[in-house]
mmCIF file of the N, C-alpha and C atoms, coordinates in Angstrom:
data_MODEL
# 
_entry.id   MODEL 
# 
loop_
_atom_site.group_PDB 
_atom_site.id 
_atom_site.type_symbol 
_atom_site.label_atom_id 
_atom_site.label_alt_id 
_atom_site.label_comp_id 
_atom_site.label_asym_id 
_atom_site.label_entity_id 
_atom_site.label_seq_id 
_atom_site.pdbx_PDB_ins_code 
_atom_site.Cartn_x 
_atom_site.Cartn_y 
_atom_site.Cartn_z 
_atom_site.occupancy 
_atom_site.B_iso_or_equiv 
_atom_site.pdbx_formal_charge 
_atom_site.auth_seq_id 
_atom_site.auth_comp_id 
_atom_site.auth_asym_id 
_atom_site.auth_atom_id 
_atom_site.pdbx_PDB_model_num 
ATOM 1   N N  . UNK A 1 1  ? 0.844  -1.176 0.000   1.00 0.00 ? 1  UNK A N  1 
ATOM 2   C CA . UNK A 1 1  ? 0.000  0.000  0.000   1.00 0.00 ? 1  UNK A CA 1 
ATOM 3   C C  . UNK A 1 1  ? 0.890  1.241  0.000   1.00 0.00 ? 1  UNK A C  1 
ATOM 4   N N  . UNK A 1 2  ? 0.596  2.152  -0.652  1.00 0.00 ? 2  UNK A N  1 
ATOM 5   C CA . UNK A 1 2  ? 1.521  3.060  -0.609  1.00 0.00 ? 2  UNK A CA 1 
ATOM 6   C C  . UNK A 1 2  ? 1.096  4.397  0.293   1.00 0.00 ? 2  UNK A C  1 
ATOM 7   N N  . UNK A 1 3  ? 2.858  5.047  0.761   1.00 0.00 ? 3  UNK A N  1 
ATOM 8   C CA . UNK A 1 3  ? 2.467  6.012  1.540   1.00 0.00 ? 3  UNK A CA 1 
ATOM 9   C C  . UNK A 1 3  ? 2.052  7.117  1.002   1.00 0.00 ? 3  UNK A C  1 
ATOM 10  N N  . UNK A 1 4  ? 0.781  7.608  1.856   1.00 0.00 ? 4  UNK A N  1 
ATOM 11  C CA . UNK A 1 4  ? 0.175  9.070  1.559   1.00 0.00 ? 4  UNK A CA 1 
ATOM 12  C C  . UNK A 1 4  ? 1.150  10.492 1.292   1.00 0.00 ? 4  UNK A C  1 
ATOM 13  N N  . UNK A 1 5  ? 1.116  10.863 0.838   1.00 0.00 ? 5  UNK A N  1 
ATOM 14  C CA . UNK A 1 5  ? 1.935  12.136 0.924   1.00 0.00 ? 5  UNK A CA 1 
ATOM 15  C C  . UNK A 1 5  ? 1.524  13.313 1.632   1.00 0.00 ? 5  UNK A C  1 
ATOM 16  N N  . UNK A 1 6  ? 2.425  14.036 2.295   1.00 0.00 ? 6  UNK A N  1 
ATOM 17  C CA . UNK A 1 6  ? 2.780  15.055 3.591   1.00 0.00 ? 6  UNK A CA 1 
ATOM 18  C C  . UNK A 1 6  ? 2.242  15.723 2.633   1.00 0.00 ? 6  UNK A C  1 
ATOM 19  N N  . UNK A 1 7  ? 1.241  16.808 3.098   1.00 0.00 ? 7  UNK A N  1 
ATOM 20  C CA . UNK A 1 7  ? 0.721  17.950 2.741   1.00 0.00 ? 7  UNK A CA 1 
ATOM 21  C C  . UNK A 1 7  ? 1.284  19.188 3.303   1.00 0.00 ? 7  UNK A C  1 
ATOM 22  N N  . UNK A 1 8  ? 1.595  20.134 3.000   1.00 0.00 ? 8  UNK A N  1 
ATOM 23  C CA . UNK A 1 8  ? 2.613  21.461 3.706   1.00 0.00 ? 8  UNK A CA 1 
ATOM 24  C C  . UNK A 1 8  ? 1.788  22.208 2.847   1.00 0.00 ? 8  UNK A C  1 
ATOM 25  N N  . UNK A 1 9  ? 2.480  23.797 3.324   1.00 0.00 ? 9  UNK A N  1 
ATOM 26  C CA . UNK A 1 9  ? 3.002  24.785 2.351   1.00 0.00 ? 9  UNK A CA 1 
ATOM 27  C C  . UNK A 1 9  ? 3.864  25.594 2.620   1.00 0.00 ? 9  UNK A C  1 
ATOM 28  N N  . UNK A 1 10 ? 4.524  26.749 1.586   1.00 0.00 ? 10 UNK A N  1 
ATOM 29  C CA . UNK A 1 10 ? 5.289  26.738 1.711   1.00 0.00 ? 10 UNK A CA 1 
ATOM 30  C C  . UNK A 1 10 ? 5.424  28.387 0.701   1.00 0.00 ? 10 UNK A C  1 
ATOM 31  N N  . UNK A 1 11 ? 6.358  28.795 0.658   1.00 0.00 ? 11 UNK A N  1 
ATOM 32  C CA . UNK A 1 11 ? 6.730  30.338 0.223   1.00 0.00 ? 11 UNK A CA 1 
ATOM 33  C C  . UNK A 1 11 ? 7.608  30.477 -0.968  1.00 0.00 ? 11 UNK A C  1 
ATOM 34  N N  . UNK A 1 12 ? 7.621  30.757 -2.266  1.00 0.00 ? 12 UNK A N  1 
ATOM 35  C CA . UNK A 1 12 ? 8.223  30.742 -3.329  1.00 0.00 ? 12 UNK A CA 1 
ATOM 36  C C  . UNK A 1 12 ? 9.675  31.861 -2.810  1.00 0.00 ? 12 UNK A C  1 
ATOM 37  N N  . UNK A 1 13 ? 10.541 31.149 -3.769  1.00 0.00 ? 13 UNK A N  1 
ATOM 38  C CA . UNK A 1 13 ? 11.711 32.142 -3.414  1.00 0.00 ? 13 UNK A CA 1 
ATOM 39  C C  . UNK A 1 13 ? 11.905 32.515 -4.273  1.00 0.00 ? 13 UNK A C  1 
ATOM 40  N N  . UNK A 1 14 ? 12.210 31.643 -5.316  1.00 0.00 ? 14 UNK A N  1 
ATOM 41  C CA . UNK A 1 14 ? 13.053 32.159 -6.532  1.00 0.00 ? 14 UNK A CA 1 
ATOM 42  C C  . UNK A 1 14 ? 12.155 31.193 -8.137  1.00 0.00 ? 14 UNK A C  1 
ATOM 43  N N  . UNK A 1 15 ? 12.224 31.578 -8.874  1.00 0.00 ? 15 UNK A N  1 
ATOM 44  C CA . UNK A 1 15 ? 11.885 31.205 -9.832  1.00 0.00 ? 15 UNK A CA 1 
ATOM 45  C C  . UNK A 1 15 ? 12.591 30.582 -10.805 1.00 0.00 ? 15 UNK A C  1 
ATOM 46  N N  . UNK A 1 16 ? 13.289 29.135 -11.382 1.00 0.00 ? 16 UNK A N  1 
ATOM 47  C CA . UNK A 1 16 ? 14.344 28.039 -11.625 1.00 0.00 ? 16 UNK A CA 1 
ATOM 48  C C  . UNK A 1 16 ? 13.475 28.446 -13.295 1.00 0.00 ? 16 UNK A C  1 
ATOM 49  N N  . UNK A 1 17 ? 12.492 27.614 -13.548 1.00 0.00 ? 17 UNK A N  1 
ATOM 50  C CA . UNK A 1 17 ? 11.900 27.747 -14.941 1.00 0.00 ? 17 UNK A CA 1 
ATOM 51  C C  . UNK A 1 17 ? 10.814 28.172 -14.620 1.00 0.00 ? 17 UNK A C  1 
ATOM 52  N N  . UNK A 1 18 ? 9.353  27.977 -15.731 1.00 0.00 ? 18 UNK A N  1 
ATOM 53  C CA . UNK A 1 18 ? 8.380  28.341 -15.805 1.00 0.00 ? 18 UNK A CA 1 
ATOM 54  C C  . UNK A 1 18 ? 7.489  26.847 -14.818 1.00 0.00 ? 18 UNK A C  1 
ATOM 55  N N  . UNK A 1 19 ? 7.891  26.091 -15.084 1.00 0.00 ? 19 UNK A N  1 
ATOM 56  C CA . UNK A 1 19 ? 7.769  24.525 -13.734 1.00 0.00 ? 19 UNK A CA 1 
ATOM 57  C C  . UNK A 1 19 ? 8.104  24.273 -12.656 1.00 0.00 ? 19 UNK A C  1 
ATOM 58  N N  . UNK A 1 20 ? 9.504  25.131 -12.333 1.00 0.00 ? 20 UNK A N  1 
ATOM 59  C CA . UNK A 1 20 ? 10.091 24.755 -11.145 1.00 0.00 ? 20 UNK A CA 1 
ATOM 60  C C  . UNK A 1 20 ? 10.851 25.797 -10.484 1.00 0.00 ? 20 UNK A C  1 
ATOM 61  N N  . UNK A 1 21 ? 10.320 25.741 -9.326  1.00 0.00 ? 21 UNK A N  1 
ATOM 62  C CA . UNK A 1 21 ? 10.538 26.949 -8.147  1.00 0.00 ? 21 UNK A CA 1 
ATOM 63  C C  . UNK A 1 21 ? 11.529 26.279 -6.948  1.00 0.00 ? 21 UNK A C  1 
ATOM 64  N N  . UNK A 1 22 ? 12.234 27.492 -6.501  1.00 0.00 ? 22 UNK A N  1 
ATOM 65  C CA . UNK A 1 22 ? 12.942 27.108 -4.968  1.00 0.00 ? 22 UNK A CA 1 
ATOM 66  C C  . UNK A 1 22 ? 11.519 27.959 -3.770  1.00 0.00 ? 22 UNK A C  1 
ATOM 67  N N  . UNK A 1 23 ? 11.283 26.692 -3.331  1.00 0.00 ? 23 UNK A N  1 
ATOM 68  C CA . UNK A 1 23 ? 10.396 26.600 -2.137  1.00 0.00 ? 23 UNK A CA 1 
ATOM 69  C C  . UNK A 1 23 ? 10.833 26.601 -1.147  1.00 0.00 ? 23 UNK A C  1 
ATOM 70  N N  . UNK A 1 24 ? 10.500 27.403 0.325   1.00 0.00 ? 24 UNK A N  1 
ATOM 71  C CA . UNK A 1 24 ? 11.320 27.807 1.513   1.00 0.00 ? 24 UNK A CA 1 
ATOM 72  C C  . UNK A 1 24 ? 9.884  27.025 2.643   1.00 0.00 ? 24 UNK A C  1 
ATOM 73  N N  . UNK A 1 25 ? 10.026 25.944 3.163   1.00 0.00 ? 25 UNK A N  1 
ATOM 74  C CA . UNK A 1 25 ? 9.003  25.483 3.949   1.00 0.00 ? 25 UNK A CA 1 
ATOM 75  C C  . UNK A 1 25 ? 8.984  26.482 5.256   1.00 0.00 ? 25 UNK A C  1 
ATOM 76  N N  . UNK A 1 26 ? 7.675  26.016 6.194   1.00 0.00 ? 26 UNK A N  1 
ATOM 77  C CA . UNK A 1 26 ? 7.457  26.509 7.256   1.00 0.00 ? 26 UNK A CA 1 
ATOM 78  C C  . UNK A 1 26 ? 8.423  26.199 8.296   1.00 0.00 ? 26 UNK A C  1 
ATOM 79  N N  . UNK A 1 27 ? 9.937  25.578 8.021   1.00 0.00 ? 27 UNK A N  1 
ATOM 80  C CA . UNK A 1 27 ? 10.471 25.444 8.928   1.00 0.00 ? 27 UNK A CA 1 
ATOM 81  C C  . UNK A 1 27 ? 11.762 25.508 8.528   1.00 0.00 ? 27 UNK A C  1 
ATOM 82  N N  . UNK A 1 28 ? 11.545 26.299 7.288   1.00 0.00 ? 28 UNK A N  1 
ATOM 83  C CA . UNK A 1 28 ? 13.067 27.405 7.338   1.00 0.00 ? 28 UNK A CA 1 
ATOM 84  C C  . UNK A 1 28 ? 13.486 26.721 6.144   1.00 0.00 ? 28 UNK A C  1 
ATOM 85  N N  . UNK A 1 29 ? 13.464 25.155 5.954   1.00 0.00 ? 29 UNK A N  1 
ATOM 86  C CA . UNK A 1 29 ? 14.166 24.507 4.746   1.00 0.00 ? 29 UNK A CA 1 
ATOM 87  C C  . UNK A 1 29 ? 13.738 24.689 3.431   1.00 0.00 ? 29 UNK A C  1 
ATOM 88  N N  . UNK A 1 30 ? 14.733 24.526 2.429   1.00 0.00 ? 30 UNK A N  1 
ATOM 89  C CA . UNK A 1 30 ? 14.740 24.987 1.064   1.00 0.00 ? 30 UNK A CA 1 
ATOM 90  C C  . UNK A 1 30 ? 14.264 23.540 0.343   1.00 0.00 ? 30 UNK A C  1 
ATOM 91  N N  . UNK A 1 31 ? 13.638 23.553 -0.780  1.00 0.00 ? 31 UNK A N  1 
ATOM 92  C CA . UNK A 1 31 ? 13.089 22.087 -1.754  1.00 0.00 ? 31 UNK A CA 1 
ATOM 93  C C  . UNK A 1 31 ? 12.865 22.830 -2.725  1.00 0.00 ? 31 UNK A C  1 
ATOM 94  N N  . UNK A 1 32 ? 13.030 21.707 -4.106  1.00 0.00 ? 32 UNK A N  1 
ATOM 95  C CA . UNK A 1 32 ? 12.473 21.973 -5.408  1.00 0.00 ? 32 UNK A CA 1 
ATOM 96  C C  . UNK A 1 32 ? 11.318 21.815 -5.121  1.00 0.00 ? 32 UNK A C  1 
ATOM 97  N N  . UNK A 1 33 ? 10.650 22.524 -5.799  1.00 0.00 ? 33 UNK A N  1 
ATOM 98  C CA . UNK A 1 33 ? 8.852  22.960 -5.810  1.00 0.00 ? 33 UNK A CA 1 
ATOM 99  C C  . UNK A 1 33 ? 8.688  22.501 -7.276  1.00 0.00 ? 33 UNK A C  1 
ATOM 100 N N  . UNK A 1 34 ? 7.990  21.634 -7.970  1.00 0.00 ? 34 UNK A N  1 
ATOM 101 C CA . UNK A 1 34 ? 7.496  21.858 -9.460  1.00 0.00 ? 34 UNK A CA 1 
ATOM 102 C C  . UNK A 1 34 ? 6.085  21.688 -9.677  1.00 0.00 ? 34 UNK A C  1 
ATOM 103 N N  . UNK A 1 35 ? 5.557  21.980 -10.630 1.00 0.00 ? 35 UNK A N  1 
ATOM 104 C CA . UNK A 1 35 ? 4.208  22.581 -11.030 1.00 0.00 ? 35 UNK A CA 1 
ATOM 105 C C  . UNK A 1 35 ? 4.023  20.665 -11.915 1.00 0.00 ? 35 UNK A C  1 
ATOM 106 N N  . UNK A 1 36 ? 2.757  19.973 -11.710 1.00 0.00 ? 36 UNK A N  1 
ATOM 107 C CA . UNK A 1 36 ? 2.731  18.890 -12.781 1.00 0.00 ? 36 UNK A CA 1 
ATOM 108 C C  . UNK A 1 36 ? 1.863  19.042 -13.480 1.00 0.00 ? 36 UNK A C  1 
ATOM 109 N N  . UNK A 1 37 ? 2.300  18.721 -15.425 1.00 0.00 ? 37 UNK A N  1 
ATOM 110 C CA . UNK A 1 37 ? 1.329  19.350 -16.258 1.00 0.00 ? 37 UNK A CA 1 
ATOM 111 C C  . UNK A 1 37 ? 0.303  20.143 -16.315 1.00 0.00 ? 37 UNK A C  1 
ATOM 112 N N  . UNK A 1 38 ? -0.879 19.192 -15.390 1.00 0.00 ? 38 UNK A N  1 
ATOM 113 C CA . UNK A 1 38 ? -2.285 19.896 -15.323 1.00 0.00 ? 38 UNK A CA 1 
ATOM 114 C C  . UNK A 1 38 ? -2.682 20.882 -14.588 1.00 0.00 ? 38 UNK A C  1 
ATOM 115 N N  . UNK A 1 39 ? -1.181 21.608 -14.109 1.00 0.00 ? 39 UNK A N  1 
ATOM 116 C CA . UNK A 1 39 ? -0.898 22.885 -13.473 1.00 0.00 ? 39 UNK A CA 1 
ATOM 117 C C  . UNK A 1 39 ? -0.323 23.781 -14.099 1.00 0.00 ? 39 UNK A C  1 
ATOM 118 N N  . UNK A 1 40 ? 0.486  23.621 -15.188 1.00 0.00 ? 40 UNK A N  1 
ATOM 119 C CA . UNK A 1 40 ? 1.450  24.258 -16.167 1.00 0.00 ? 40 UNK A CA 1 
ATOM 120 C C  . UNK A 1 40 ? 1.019  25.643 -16.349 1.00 0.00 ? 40 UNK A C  1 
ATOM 121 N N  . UNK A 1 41 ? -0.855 26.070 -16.349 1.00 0.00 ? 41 UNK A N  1 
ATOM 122 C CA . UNK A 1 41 ? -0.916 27.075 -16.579 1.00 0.00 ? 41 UNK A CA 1 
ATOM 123 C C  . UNK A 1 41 ? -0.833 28.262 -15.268 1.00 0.00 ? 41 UNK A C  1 
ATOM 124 N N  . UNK A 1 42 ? -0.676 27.892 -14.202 1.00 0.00 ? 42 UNK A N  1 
ATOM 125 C CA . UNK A 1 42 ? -0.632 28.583 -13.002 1.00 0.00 ? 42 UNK A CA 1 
ATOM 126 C C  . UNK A 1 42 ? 0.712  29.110 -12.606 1.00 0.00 ? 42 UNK A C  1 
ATOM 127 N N  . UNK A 1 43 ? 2.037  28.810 -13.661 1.00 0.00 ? 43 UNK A N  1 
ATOM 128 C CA . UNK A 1 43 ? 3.433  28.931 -14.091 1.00 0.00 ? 43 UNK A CA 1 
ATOM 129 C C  . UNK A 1 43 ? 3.334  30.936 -14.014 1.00 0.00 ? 43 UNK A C  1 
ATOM 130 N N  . UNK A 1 44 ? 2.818  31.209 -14.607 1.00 0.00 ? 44 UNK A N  1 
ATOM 131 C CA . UNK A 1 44 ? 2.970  32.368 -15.145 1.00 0.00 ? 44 UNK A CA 1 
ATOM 132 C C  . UNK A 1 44 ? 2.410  33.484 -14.134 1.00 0.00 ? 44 UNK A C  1 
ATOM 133 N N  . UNK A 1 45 ? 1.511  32.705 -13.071 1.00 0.00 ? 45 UNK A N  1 
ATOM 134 C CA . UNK A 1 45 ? 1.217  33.589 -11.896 1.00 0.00 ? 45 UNK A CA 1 
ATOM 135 C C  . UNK A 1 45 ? 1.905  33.069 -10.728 1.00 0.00 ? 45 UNK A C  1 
ATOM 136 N N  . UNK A 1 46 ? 3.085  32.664 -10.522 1.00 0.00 ? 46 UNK A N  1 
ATOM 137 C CA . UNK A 1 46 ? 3.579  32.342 -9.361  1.00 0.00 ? 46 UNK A CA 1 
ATOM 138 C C  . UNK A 1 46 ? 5.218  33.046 -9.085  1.00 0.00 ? 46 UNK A C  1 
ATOM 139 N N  . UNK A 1 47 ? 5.097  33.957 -8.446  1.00 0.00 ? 47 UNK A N  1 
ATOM 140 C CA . UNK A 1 47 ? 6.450  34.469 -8.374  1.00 0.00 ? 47 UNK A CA 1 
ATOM 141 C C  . UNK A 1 47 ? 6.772  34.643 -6.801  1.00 0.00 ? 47 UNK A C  1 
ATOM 142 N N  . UNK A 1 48 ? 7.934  34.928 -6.309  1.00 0.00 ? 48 UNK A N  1 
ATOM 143 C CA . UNK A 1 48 ? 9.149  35.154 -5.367  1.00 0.00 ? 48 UNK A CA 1 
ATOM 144 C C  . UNK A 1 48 ? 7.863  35.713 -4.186  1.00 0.00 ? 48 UNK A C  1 
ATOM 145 N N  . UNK A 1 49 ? 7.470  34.987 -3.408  1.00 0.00 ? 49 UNK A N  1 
ATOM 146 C CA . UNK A 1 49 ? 6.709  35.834 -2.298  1.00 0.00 ? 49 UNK A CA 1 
ATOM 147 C C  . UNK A 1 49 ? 5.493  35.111 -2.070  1.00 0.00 ? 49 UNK A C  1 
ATOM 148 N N  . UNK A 1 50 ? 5.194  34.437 -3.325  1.00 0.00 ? 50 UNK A N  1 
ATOM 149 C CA . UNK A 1 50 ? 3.541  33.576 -2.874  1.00 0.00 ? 50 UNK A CA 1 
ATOM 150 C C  . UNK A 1 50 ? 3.398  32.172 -2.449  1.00 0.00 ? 50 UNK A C  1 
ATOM 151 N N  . UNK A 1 51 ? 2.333  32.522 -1.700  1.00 0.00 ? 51 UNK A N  1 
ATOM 152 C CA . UNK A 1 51 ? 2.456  31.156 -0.646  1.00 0.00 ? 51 UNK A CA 1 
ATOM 153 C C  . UNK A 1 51 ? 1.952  29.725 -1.454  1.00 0.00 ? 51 UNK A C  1 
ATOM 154 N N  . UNK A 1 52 ? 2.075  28.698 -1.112  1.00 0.00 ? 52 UNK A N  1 
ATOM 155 C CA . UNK A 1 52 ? 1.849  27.096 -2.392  1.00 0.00 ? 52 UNK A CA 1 
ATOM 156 C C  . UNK A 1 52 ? 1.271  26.482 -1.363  1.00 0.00 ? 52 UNK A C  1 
ATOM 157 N N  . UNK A 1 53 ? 0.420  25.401 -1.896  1.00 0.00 ? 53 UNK A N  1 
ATOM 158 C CA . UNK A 1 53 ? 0.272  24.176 -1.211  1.00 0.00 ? 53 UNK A CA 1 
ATOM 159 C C  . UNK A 1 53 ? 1.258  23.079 -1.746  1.00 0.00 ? 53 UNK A C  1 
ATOM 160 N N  . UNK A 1 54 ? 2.052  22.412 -0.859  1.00 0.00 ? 54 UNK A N  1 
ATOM 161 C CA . UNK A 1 54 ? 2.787  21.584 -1.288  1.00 0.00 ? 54 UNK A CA 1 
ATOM 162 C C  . UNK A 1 54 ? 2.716  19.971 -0.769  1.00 0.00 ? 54 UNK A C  1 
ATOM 163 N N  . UNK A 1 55 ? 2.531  18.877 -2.155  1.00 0.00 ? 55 UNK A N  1 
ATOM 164 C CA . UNK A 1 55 ? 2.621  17.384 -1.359  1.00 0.00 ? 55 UNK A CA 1 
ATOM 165 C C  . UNK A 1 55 ? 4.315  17.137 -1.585  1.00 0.00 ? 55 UNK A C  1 
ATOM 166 N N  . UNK A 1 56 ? 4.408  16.176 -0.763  1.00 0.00 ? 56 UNK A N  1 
ATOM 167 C CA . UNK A 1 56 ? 6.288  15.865 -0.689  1.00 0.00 ? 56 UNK A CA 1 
ATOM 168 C C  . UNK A 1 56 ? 5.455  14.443 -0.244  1.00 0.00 ? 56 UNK A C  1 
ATOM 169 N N  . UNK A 1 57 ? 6.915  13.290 -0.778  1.00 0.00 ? 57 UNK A N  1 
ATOM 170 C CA . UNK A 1 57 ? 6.796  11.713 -0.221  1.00 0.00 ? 57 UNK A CA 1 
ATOM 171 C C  . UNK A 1 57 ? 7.080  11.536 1.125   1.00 0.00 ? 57 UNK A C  1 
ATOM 172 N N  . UNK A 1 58 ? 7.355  10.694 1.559   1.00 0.00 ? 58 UNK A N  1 
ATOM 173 C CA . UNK A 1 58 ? 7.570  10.394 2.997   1.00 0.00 ? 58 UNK A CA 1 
ATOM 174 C C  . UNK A 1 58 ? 9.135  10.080 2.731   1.00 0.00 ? 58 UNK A C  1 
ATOM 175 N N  . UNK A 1 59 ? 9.250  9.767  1.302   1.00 0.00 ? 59 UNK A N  1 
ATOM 176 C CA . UNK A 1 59 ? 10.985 9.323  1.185   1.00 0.00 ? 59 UNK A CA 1 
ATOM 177 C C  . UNK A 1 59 ? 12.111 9.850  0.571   1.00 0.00 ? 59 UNK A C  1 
ATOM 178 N N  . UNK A 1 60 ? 11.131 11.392 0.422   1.00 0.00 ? 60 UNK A N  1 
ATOM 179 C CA . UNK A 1 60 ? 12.168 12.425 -0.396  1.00 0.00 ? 60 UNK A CA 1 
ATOM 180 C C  . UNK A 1 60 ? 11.854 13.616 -0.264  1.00 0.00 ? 60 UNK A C  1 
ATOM 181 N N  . UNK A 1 61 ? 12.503 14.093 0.760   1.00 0.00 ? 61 UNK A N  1 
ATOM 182 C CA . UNK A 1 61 ? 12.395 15.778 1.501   1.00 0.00 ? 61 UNK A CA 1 
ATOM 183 C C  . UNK A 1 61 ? 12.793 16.830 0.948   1.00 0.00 ? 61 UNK A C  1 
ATOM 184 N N  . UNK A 1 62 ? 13.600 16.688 -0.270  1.00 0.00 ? 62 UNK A N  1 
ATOM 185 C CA . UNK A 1 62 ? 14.193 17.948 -1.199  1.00 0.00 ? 62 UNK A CA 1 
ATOM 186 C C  . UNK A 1 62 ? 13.307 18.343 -2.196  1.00 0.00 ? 62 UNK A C  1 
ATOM 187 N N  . UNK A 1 63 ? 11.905 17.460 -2.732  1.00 0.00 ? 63 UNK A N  1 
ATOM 188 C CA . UNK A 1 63 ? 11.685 18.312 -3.727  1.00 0.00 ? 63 UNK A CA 1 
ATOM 189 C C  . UNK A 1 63 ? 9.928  18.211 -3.239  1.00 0.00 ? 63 UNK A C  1 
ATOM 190 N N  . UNK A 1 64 ? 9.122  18.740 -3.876  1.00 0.00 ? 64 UNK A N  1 
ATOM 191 C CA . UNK A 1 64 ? 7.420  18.607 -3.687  1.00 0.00 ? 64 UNK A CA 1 
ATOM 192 C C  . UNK A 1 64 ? 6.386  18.767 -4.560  1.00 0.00 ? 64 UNK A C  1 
ATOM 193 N N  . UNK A 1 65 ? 5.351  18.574 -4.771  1.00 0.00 ? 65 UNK A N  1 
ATOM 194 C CA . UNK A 1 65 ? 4.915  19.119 -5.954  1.00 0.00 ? 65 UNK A CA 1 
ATOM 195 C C  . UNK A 1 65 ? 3.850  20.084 -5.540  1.00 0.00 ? 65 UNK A C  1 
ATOM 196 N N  . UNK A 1 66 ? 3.734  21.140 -6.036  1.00 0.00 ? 66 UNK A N  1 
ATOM 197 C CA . UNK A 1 66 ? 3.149  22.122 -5.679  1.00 0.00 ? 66 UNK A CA 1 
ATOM 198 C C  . UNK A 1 66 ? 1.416  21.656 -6.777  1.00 0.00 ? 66 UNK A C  1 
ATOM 199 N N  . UNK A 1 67 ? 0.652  22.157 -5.564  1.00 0.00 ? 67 UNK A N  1 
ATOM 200 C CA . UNK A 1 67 ? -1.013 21.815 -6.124  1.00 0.00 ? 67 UNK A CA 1 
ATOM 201 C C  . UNK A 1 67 ? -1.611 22.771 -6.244  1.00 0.00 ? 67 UNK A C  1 
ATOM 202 N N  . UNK A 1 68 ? -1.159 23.498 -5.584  1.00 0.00 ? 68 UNK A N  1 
ATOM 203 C CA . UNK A 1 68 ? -1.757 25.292 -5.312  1.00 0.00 ? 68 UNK A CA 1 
ATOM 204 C C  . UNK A 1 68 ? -1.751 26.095 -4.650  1.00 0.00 ? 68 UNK A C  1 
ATOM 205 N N  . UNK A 1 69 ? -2.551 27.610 -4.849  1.00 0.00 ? 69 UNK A N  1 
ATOM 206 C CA . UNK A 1 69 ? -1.900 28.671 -4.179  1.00 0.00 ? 69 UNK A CA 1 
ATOM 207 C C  . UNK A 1 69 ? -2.759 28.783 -3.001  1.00 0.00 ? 69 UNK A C  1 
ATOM 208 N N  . UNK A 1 70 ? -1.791 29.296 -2.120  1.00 0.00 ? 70 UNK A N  1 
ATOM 209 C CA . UNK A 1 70 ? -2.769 29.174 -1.070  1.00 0.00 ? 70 UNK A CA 1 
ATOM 210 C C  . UNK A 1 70 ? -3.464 30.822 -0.821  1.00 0.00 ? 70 UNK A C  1 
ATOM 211 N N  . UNK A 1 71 ? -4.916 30.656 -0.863  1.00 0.00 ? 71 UNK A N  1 
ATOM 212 C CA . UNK A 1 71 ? -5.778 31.919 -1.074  1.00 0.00 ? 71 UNK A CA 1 
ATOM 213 C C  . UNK A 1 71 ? -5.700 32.928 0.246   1.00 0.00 ? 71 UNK A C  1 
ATOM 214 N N  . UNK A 1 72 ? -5.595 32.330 1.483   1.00 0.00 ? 72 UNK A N  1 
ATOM 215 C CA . UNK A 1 72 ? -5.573 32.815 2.763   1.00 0.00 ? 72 UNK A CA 1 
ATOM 216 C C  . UNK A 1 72 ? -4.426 32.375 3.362   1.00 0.00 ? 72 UNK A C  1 
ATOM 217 N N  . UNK A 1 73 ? -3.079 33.462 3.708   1.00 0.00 ? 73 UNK A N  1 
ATOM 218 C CA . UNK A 1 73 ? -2.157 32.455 3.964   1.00 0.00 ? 73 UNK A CA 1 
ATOM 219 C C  . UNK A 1 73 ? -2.453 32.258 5.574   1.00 0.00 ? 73 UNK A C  1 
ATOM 220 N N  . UNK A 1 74 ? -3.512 33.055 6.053   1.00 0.00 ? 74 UNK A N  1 
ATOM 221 C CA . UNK A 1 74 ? -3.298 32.908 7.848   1.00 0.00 ? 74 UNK A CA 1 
ATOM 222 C C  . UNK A 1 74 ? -3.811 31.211 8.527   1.00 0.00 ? 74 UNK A C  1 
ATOM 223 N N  . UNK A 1 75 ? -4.600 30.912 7.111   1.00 0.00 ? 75 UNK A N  1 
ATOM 224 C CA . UNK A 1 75 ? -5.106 29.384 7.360   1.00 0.00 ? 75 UNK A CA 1 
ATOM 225 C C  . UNK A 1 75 ? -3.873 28.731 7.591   1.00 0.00 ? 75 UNK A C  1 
# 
């Protein structure tokens, strides 16, 4: 059965391509952030400052895939 993936979010830093961002989690650490296909168009509104929802595996802490923006960041 496979493991669920960690739900976070997390704060754009820098912008790598139009897919893939450096993501700064809620606890200071840095991960590749990337956008998957059926997100591709949300590329062009995500820059240095906005907050993501991010899933990450249970077996690989450096990178995540970002699902979306988060609308309220105080949630």
């Amino acid at each position: 059965m496979p493991e669920r993936p960690i739900e976070t979010s997390g704060i754009i830093r820098e912008a790598r391509s139009d897919r893939v961002f450096g993501v700064e989690l809620q606890n200071g650490k840095r991960i590749v952030g990337h956008l998957p296909a059926r997100l591709a168009k949300l590329g062009g509104s995500l820059s240095p400052g906005a907050n993501v929802w991010l899933e990450m595996t249970p077996f690989d802490f450096e990178k995540g895939r970002i699902t979306g923006i988060v609308e309220d960041p105080d949630e």
